[in-house]
C-alpha positions as CSV (number, residue, x, y, z in Angstrom):
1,X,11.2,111.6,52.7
2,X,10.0,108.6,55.2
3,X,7.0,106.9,54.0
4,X,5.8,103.7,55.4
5,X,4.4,100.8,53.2
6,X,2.1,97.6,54.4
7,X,2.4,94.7,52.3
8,X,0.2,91.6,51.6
9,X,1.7,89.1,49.2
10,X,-0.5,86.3,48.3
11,X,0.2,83.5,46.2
12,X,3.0,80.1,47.1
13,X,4.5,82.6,49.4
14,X,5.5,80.4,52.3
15,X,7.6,77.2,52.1
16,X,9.9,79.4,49.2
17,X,12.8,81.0,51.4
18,X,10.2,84.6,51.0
19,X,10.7,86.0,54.3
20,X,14.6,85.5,53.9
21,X,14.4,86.8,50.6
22,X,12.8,90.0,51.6
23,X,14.4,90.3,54.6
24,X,18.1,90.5,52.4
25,X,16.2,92.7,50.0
26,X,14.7,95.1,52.4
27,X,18.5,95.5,54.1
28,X,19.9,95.8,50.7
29,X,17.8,99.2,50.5
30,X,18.3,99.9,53.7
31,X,14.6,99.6,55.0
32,X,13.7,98.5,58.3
33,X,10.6,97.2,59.4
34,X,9.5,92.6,59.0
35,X,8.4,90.4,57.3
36,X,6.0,87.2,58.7
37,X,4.0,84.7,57.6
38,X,0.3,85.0,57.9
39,X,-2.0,82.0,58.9
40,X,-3.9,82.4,56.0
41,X,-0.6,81.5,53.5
42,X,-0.2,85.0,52.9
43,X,3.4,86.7,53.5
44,X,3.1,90.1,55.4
45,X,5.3,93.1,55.1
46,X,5.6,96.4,57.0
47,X,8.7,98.5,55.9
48,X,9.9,102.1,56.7
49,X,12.4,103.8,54.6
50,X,12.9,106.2,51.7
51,X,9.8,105.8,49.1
52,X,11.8,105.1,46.3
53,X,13.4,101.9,47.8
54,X,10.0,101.0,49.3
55,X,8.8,100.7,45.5
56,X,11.8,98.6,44.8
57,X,10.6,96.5,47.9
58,X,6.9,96.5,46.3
59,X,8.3,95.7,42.8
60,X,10.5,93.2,44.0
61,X,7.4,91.3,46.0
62,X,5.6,91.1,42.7
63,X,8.1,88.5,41.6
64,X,9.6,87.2,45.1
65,X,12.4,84.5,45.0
66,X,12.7,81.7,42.3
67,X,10.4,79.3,43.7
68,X,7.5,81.5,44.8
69,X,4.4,82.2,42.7
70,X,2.8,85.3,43.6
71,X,-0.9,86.0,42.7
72,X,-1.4,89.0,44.4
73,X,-0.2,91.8,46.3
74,X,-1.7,95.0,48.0
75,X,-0.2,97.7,48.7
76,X,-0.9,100.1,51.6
77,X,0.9,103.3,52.1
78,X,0.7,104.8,56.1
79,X,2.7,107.4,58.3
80,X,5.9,106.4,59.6
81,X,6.4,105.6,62.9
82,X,9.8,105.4,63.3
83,X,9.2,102.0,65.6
84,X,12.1,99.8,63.9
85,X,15.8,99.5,64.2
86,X,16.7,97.0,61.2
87,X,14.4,94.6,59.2
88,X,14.0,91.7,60.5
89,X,12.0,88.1,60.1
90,X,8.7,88.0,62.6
91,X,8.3,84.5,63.5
């Protein structure tokens, strides 16, 4: 089934290869959808894809790459819209 997931990551998210990280992650399980920084410092996520790879996208944002430290991360679950072809880096 096609579930959509919004993700806020919080933490030393930016500066730490994150969006590139995710973005390889995200194609890995086939999702589509971006990744961007926020102004704030947070990282932001929207993905589309099957829910179980979604919750390997959500576990794998608890951890992030190497150098990040994450702190937090919140997790909302909406309807898909069916809006992206590919996952891709918002800039």
């Amino acid at each position: 089934m096609m579930r959509r997931v919004h993700i806020t990551v919080a933490g030393r998210v930016q500066g730490v290869f994150f969006r590139a990280n995710t973005q390889e992650v995200a194609q890995r399980l086939g999702l589509s959808g971006y990744v961007r920084n926020l102004p704030d410092g947070r990282v932001e996520v929207v993905a589309e894809g099957d829910e179980e790879a979604l919750q390997k996208l959500i576990d794998w944002c608890h951890k992030g790459p190497p150098l990040a430290r994450v702190e937090r991360v919140e997790v909302r679950w909406e309807n898909p819209t069916g809006e992206f072809s590919g996952f891709h880096i918002r800039y």
